[in-house]
Gaussian input, Z-matrix of N, CA and C with variables (Angstrom, degrees):
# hf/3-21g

backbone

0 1
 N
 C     1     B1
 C     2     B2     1     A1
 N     3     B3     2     A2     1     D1
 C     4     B4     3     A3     2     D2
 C     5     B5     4     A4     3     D3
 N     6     B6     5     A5     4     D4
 C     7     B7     6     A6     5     D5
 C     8     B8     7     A7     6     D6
 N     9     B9     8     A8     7     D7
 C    10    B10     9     A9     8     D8
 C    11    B11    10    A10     9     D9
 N    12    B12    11    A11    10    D10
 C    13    B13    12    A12    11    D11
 C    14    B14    13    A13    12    D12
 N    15    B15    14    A14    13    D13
 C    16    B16    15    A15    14    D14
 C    17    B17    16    A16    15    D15
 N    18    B18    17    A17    16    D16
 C    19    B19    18    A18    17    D17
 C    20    B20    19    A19    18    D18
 N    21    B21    20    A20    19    D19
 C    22    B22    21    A21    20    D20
 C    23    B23    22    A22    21    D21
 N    24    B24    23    A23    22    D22
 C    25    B25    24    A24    23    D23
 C    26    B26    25    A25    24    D24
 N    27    B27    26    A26    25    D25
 C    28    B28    27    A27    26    D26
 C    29    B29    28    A28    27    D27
 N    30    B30    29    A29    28    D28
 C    31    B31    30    A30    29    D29
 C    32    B32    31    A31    30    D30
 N    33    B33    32    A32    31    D31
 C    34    B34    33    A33    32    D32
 C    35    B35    34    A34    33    D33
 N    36    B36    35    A35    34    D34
 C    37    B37    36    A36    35    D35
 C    38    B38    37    A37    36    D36
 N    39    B39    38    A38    37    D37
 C    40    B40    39    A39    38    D38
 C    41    B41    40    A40    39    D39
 N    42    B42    41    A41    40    D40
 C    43    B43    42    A42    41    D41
 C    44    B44    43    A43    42    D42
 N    45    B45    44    A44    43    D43
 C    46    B46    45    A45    44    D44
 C    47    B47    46    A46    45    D45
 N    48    B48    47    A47    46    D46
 C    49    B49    48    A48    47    D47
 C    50    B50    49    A49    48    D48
 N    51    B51    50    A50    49    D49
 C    52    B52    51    A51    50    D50
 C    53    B53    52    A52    51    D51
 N    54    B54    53    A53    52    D52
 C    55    B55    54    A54    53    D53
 C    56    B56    55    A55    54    D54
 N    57    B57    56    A56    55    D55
 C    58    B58    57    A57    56    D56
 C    59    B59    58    A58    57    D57
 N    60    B60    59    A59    58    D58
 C    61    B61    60    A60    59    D59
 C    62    B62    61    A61    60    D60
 N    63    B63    62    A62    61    D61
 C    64    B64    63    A63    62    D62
 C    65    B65    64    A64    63    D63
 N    66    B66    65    A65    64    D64
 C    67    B67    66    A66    65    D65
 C    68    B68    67    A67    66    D66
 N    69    B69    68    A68    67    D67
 C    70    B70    69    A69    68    D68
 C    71    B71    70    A70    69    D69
 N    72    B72    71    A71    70    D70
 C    73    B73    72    A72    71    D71
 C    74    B74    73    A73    72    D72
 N    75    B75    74    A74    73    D73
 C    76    B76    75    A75    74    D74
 C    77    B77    76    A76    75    D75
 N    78    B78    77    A77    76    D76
 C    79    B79    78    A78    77    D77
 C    80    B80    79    A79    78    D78
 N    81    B81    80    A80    79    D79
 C    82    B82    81    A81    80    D80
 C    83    B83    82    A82    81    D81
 N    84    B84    83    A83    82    D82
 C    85    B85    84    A84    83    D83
 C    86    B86    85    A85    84    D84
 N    87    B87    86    A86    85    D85
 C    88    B88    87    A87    86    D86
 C    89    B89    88    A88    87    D87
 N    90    B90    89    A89    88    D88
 C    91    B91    90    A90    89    D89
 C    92    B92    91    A91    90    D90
 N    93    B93    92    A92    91    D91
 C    94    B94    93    A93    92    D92
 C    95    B95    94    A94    93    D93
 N    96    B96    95    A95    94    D94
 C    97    B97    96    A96    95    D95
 C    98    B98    97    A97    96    D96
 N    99    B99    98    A98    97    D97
 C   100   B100    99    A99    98    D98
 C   101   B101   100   A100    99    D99
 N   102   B102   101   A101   100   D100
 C   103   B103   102   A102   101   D101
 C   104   B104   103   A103   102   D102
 N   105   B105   104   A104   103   D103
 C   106   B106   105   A105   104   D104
 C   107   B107   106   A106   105   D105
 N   108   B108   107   A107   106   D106
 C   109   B109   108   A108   107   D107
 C   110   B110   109   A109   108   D108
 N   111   B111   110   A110   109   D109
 C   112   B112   111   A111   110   D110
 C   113   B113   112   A112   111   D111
 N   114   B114   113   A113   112   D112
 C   115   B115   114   A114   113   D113
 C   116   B116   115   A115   114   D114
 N   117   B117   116   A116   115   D115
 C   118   B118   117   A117   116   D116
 C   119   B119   118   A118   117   D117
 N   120   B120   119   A119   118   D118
 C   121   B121   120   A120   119   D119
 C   122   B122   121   A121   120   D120
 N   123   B123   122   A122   121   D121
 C   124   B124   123   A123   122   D122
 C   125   B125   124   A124   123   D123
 N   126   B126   125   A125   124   D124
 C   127   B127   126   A126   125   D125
 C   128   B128   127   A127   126   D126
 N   129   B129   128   A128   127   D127
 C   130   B130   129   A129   128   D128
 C   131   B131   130   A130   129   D129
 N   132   B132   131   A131   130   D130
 C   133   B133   132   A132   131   D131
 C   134   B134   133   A133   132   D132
 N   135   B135   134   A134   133   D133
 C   136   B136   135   A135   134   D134
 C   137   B137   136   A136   135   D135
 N   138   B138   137   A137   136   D136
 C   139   B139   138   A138   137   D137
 C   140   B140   139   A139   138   D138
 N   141   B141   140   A140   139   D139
 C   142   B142   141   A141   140   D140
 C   143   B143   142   A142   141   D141
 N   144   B144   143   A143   142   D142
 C   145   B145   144   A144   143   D143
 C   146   B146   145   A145   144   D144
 N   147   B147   146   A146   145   D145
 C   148   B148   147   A147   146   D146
 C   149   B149   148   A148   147   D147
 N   150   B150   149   A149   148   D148
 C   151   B151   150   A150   149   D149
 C   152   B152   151   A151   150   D150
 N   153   B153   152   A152   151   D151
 C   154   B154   153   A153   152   D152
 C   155   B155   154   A154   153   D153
 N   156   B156   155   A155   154   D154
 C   157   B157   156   A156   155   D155
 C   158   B158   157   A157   156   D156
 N   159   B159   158   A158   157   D157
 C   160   B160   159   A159   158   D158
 C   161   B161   160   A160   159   D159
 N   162   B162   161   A161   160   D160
 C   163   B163   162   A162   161   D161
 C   164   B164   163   A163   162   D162
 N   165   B165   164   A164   163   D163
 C   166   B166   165   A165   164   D164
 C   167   B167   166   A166   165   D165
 N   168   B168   167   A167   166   D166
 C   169   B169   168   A168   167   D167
 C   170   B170   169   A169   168   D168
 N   171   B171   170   A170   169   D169
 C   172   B172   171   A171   170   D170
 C   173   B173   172   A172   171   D171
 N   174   B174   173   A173   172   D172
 C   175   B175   174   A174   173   D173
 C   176   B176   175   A175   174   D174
 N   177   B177   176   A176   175   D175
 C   178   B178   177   A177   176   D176
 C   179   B179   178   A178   177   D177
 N   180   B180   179   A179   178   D178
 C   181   B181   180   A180   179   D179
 C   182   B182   181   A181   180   D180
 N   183   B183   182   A182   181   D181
 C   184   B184   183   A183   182   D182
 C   185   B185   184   A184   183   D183
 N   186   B186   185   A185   184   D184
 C   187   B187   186   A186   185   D185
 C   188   B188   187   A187   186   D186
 N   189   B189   188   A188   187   D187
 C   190   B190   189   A189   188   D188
 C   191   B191   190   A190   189   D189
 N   192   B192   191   A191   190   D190
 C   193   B193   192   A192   191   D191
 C   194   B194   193   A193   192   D192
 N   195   B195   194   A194   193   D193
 C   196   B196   195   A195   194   D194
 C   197   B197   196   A196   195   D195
 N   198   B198   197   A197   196   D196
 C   199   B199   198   A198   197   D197
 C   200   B200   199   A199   198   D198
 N   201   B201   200   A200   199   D199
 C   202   B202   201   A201   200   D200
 C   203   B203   202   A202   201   D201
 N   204   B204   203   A203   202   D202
 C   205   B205   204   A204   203   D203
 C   206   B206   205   A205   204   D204
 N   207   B207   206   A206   205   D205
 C   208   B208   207   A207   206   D206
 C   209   B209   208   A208   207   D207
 N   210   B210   209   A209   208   D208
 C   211   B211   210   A210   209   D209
 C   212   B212   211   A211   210   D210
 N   213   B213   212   A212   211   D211
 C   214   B214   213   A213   212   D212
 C   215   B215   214   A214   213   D213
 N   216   B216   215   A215   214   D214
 C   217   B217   216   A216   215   D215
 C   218   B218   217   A217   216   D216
 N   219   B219   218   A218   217   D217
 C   220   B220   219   A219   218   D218
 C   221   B221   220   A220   219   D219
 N   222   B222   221   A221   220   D220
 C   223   B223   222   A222   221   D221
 C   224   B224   223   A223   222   D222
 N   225   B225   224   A224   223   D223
 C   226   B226   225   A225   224   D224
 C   227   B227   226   A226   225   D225
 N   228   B228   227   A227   226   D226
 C   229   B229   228   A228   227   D227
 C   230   B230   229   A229   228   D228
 N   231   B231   230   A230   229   D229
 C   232   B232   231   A231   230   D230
 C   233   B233   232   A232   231   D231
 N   234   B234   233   A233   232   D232
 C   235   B235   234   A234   233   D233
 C   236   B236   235   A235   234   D234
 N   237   B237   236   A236   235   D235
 C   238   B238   237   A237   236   D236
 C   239   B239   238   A238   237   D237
 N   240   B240   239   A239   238   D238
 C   241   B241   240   A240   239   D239
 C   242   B242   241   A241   240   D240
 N   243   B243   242   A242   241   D241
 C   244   B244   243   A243   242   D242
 C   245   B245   244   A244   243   D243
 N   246   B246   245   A245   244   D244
 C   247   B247   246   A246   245   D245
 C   248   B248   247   A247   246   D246
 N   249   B249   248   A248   247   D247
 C   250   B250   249   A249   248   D248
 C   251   B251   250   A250   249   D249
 N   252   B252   251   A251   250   D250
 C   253   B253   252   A252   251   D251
 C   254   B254   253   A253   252   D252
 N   255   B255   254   A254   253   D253
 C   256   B256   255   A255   254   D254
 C   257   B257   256   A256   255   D255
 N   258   B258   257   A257   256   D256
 C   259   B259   258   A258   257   D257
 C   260   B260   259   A259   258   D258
 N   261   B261   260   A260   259   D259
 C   262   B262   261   A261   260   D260
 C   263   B263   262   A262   261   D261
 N   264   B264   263   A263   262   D262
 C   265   B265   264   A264   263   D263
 C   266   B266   265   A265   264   D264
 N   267   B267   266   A266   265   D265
 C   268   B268   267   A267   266   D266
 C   269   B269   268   A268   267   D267
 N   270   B270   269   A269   268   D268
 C   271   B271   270   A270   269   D269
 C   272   B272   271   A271   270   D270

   B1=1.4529
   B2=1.5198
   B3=1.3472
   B4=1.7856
   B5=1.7695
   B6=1.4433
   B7=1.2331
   B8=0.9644
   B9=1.9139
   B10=1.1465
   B11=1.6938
   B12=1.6294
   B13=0.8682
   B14=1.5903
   B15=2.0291
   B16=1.1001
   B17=1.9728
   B18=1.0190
   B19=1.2972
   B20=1.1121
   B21=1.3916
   B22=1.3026
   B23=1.5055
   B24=1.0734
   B25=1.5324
   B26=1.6426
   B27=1.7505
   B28=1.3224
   B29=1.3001
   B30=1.4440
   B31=1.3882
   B32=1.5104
   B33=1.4734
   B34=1.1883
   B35=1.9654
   B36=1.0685
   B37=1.5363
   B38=1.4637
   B39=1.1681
   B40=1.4249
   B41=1.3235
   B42=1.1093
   B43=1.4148
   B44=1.6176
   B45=1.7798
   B46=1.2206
   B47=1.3224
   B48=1.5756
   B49=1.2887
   B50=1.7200
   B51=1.1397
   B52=1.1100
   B53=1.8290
   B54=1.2195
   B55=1.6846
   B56=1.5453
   B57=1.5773
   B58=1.9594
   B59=1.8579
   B60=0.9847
   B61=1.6398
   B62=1.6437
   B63=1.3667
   B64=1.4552
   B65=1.3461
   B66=1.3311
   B67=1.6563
   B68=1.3623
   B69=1.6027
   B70=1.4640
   B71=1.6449
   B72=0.8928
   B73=1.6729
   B74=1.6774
   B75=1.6913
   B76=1.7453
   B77=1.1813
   B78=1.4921
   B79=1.3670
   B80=1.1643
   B81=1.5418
   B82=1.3024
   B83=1.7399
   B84=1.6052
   B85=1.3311
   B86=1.6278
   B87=1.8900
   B88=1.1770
   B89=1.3659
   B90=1.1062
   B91=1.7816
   B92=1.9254
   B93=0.9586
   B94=1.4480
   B95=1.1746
   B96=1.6054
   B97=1.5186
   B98=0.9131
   B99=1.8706
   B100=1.4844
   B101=1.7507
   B102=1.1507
   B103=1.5998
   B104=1.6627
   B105=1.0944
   B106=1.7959
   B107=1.5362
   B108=1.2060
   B109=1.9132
   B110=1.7497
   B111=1.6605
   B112=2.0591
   B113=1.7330
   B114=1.2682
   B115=1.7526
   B116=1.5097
   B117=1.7052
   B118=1.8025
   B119=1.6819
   B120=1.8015
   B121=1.3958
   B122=1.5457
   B123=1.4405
   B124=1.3374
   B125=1.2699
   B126=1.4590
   B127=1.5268
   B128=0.9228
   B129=1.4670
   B130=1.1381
   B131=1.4455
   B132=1.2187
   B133=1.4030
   B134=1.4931
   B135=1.4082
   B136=1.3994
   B137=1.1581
   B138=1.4752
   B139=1.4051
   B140=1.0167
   B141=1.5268
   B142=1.7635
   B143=1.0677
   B144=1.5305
   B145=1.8023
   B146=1.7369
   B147=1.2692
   B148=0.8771
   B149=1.4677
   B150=1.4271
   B151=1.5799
   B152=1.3416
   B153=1.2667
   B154=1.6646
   B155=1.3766
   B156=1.4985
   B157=1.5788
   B158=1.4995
   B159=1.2116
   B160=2.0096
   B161=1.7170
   B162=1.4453
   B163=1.5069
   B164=1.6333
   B165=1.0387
   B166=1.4719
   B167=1.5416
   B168=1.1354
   B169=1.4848
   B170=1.9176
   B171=1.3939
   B172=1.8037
   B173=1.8609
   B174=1.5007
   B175=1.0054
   B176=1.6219
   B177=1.5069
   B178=1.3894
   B179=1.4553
   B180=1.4698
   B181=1.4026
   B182=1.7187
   B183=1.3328
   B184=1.5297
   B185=1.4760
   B186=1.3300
   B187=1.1904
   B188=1.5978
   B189=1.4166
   B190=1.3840
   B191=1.7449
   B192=1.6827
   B193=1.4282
   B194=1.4220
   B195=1.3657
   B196=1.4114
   B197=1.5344
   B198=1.7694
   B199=0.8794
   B200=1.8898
   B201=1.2656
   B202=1.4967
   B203=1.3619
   B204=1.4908
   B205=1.6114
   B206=1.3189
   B207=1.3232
   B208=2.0201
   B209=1.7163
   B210=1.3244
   B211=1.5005
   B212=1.8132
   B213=1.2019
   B214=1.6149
   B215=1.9198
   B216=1.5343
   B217=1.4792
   B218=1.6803
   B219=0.8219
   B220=1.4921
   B221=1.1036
   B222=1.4648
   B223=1.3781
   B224=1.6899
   B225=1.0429
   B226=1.4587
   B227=1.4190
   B228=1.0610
   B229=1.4564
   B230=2.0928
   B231=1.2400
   B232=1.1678
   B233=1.7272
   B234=1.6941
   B235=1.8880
   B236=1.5938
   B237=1.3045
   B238=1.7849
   B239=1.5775
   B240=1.2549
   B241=1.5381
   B242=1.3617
   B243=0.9445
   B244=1.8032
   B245=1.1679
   B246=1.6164
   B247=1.1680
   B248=2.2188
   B249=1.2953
   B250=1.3545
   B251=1.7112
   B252=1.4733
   B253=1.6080
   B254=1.1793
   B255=1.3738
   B256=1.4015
   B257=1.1820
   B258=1.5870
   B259=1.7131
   B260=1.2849
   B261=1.3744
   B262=1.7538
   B263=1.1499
   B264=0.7322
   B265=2.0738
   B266=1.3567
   B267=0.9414
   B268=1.9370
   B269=1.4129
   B270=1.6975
   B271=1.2560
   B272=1.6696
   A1=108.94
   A2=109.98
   A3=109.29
   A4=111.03
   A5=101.02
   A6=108.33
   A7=115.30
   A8=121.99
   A9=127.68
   A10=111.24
   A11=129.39
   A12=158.47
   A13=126.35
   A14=108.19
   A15=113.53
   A16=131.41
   A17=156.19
   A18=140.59
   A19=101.99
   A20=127.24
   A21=147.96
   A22=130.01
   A23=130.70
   A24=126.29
   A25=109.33
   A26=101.99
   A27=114.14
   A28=122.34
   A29=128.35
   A30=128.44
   A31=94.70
   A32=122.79
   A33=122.66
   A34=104.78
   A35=125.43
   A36=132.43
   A37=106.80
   A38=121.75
   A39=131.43
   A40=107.53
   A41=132.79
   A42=142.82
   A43=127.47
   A44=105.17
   A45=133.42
   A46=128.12
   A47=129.22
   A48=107.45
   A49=149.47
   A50=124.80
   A51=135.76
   A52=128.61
   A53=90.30
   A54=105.94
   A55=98.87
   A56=113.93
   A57=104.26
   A58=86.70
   A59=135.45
   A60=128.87
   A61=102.97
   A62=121.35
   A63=114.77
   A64=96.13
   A65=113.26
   A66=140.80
   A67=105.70
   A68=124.37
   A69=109.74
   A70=101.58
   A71=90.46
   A72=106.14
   A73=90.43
   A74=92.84
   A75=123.21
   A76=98.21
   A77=121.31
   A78=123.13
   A79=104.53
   A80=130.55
   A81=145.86
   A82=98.93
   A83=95.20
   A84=92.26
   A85=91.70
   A86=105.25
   A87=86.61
   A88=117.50
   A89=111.84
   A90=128.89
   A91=137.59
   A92=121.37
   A93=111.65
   A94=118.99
   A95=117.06
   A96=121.16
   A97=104.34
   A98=140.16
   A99=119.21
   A100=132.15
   A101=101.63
   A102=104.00
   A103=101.60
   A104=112.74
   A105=122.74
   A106=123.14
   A107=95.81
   A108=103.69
   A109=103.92
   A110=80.47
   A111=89.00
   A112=76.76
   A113=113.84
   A114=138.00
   A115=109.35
   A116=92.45
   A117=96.93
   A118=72.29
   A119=84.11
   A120=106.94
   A121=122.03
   A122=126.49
   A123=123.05
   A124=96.28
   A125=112.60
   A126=119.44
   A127=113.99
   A128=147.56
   A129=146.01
   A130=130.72
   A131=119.88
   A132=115.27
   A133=119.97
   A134=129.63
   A135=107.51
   A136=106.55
   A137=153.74
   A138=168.53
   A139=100.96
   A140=110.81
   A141=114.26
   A142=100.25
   A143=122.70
   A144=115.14
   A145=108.29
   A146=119.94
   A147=113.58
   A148=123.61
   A149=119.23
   A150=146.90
   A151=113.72
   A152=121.12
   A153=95.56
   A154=109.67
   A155=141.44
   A156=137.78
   A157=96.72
   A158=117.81
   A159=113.37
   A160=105.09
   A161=114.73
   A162=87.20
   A163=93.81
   A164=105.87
   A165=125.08
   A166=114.24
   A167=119.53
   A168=146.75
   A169=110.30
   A170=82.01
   A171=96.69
   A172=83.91
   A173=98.26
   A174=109.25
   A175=127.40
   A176=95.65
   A177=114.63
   A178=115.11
   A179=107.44
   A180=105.43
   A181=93.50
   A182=101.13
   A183=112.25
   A184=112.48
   A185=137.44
   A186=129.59
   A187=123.24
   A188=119.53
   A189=150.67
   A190=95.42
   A191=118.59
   A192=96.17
   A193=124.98
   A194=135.33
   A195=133.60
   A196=107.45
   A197=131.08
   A198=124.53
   A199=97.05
   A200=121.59
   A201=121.22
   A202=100.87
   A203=128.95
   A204=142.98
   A205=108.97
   A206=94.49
   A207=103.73
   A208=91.80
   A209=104.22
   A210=103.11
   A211=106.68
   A212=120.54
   A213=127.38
   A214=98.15
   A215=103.84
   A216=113.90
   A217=107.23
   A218=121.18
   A219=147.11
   A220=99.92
   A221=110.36
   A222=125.43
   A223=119.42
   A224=117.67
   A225=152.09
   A226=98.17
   A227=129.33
   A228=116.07
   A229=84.29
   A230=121.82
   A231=107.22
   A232=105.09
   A233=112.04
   A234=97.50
   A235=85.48
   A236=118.05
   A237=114.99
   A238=112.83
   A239=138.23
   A240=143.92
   A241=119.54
   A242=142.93
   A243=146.05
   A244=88.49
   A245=132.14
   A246=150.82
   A247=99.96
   A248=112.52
   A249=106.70
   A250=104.70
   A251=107.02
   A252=98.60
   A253=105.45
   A254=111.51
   A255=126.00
   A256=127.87
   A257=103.42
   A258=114.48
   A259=124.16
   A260=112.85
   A261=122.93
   A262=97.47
   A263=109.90
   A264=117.72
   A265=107.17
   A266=114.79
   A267=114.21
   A268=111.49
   A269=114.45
   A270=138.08
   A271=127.79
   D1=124.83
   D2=176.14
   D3=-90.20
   D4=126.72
   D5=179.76
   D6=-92.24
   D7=-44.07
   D8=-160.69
   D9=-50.97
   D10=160.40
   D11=165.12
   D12=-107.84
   D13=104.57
   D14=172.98
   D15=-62.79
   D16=141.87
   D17=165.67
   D18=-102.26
   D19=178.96
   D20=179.20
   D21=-174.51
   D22=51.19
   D23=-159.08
   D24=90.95
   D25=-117.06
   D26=150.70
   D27=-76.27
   D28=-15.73
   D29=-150.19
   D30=-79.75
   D31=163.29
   D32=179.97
   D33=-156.46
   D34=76.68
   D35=-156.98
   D36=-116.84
   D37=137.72
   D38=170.30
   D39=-75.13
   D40=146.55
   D41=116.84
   D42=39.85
   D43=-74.89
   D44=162.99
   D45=-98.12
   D46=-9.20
   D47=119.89
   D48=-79.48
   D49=-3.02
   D50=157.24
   D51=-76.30
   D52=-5.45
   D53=176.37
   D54=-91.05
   D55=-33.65
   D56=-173.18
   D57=-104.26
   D58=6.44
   D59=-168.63
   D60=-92.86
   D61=-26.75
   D62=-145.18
   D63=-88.32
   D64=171.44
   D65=-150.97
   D66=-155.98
   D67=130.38
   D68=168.95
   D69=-104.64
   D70=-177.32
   D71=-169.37
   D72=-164.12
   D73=152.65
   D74=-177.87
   D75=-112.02
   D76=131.00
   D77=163.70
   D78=-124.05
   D79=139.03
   D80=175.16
   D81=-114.27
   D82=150.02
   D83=-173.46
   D84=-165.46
   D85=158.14
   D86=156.57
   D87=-123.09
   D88=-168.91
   D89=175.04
   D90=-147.79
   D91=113.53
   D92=-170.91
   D93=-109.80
   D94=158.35
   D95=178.43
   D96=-131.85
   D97=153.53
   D98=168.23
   D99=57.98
   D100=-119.33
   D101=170.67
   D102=-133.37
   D103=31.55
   D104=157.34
   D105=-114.01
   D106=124.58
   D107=164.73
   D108=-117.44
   D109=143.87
   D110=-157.34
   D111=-131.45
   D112=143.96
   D113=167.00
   D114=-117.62
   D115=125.51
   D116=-164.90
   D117=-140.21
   D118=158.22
   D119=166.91
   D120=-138.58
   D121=150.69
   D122=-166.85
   D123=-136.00
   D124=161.71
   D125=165.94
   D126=-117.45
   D127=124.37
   D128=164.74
   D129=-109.17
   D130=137.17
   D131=-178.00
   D132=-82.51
   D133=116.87
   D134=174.08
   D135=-154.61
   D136=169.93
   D137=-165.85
   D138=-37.84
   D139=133.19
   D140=-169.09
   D141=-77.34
   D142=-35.77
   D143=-179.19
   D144=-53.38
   D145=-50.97
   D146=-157.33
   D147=-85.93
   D148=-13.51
   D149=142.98
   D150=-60.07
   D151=-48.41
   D152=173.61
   D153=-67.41
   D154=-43.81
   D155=-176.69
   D156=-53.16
   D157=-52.55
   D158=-171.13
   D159=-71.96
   D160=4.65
   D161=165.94
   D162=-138.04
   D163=52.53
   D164=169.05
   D165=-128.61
   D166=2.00
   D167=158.84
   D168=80.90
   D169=62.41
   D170=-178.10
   D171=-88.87
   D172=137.78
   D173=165.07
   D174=-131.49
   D175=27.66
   D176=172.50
   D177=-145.75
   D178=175.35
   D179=163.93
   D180=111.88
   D181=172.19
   D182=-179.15
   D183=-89.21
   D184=-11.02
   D185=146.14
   D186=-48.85
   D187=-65.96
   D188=-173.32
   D189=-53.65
   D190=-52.23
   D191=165.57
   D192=-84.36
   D193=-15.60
   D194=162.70
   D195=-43.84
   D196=-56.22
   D197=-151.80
   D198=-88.41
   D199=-25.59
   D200=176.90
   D201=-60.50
   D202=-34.75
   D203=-175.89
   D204=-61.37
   D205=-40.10
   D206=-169.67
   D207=-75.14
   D208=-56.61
   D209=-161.63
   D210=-57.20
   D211=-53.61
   D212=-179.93
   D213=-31.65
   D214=-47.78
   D215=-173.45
   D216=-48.23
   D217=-62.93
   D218=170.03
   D219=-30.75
   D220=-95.39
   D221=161.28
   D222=3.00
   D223=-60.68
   D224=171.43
   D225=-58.05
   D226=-60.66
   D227=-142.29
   D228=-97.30
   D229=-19.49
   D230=-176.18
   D231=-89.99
   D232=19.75
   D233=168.48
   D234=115.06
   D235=-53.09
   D236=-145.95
   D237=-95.15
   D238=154.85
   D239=116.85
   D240=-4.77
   D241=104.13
   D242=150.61
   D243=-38.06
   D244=141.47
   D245=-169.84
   D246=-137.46
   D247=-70.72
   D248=156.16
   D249=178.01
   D250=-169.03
   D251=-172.13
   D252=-119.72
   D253=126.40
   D254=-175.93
   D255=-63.70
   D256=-60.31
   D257=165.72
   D258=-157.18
   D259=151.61
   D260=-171.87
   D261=-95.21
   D262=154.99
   D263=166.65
   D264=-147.17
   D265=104.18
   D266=155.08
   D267=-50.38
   D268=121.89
   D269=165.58
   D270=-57.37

């Protein structure tokens, strides 16, 4: 039995509801190094509440910078600069 308790902002989800809750979403984005700009895309799985508002074109809020945070990470680890995110798409 999972007890633990996820947080999220306001969000507040168990375990076993967040296992039947989640939603993926596509993010395209770009990034530059030097005198190159490169466009990558990822999918990520995360809270359907909070994936349907980010591909409904929220461009604020503490979701919208968590996931610009994640992506910069990425960004990073593939060589480049986070440049910005192009588009969400619900999966």
């Amino acid at each position: 039995m999972l007890t633990r308790v996820v947080t999220c902002g306001t969000f507040i989800v168990s375990d076993i509801e967040r296992a039947v809750f989640m939603k993926n979403i596509t993010v395209t984005y770009h990034m530059e190094r030097e005198n190159e700009t490169a466009e990558n895309c990822v999918t990520l799985s995360i809270d359907e509440e909070i994936a349907k508002r980010l591909s409904q074109g929220s461009q604020s809020g503490v979701a919208r910078a968590r996931l610009e945070r994640a992506i910069s990470c990425l960004a990073g680890l593939q060589g480049y600069l986070f440049v910005g995110i192009c588009t969400i798409e619900l999966d």
